[in-house]
C-alpha positions as a Markdown table, in Angstrom:
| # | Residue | x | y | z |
|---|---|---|---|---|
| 1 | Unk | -17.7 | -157.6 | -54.3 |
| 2 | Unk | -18.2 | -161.5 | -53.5 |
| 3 | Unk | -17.4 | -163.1 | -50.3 |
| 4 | Unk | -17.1 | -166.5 | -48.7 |
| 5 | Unk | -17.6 | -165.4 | -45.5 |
| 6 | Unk | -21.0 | -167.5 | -45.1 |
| 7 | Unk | -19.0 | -170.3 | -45.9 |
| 8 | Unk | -16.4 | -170.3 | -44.0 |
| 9 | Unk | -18.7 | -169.5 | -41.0 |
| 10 | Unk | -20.9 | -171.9 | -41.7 |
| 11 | Unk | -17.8 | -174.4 | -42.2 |
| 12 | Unk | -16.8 | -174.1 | -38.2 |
| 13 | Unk | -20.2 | -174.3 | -37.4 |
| 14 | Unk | -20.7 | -170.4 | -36.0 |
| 15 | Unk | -23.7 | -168.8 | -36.1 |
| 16 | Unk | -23.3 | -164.8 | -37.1 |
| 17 | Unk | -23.7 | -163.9 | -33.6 |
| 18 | Unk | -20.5 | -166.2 | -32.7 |
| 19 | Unk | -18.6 | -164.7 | -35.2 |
| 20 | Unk | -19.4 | -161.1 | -34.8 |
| 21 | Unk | -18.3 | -161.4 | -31.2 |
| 22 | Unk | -14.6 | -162.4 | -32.2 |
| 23 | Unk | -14.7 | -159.7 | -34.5 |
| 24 | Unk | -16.3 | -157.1 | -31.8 |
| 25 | Unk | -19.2 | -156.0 | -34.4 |
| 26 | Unk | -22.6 | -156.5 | -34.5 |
| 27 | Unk | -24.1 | -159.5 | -36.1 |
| 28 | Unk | -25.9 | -157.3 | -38.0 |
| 29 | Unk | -22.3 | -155.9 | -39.4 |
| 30 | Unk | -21.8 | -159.8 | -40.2 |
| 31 | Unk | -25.0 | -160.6 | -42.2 |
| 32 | Unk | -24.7 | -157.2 | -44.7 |
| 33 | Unk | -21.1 | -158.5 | -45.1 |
| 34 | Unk | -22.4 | -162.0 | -46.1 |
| 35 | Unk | -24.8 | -160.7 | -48.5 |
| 36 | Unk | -22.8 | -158.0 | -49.9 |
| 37 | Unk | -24.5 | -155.1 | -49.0 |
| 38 | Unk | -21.1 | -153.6 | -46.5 |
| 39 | Unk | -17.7 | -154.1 | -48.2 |
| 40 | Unk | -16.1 | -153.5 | -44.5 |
| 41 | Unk | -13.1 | -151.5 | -43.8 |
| 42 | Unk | -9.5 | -152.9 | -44.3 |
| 43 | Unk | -8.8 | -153.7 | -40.4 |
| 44 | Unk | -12.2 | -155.6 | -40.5 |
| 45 | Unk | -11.2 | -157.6 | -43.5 |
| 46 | Unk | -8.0 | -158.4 | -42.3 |
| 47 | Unk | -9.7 | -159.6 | -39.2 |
| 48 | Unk | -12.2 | -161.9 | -41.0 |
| 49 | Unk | -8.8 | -163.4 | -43.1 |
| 50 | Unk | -6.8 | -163.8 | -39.5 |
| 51 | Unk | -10.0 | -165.0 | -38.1 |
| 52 | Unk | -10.6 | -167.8 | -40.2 |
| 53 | Unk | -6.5 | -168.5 | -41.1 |
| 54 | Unk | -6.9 | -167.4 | -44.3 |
| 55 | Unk | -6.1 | -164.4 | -47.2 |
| 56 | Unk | -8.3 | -161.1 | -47.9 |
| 57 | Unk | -8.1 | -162.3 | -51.4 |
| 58 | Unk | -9.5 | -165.6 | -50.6 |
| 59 | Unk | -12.2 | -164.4 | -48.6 |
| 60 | Unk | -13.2 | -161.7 | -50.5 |
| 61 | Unk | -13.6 | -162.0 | -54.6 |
| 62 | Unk | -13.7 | -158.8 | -57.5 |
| 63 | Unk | -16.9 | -159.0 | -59.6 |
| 64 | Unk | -14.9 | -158.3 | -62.0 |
């Protein structure tokens, strides 16, 4: 599964620390999201599309 959620981080200028901090996860949590190697839970993907005022499906993409 594809994400943006490098880009949209990067966008506001948050380092993965930053943002795992709002999100109460490591940033280690946040850079296997951004590379696709932890598809995270539903409450965590909700909180990344609250987060940065935006959809689940427009943060995260099928490969299909």
């Amino acid at each position: 599964m594809r994400n943006d959620v490098r880009e949209l981080r990067t966008a506001r200028g948050l380092s993965q620390g930053e943002l795992a901090a709002a999100l109460d996860v490591s940033r280690q949590t946040v850079n296997s999201i951004e590379k696709g190697r932890y598809v995270p839970s539903l409450p965590l993907a909700l909180a990344l599309a609250r987060f940065f005022g935006t959809s689940v499906e427009d943060v995260f993409h099928d490969d299909y």
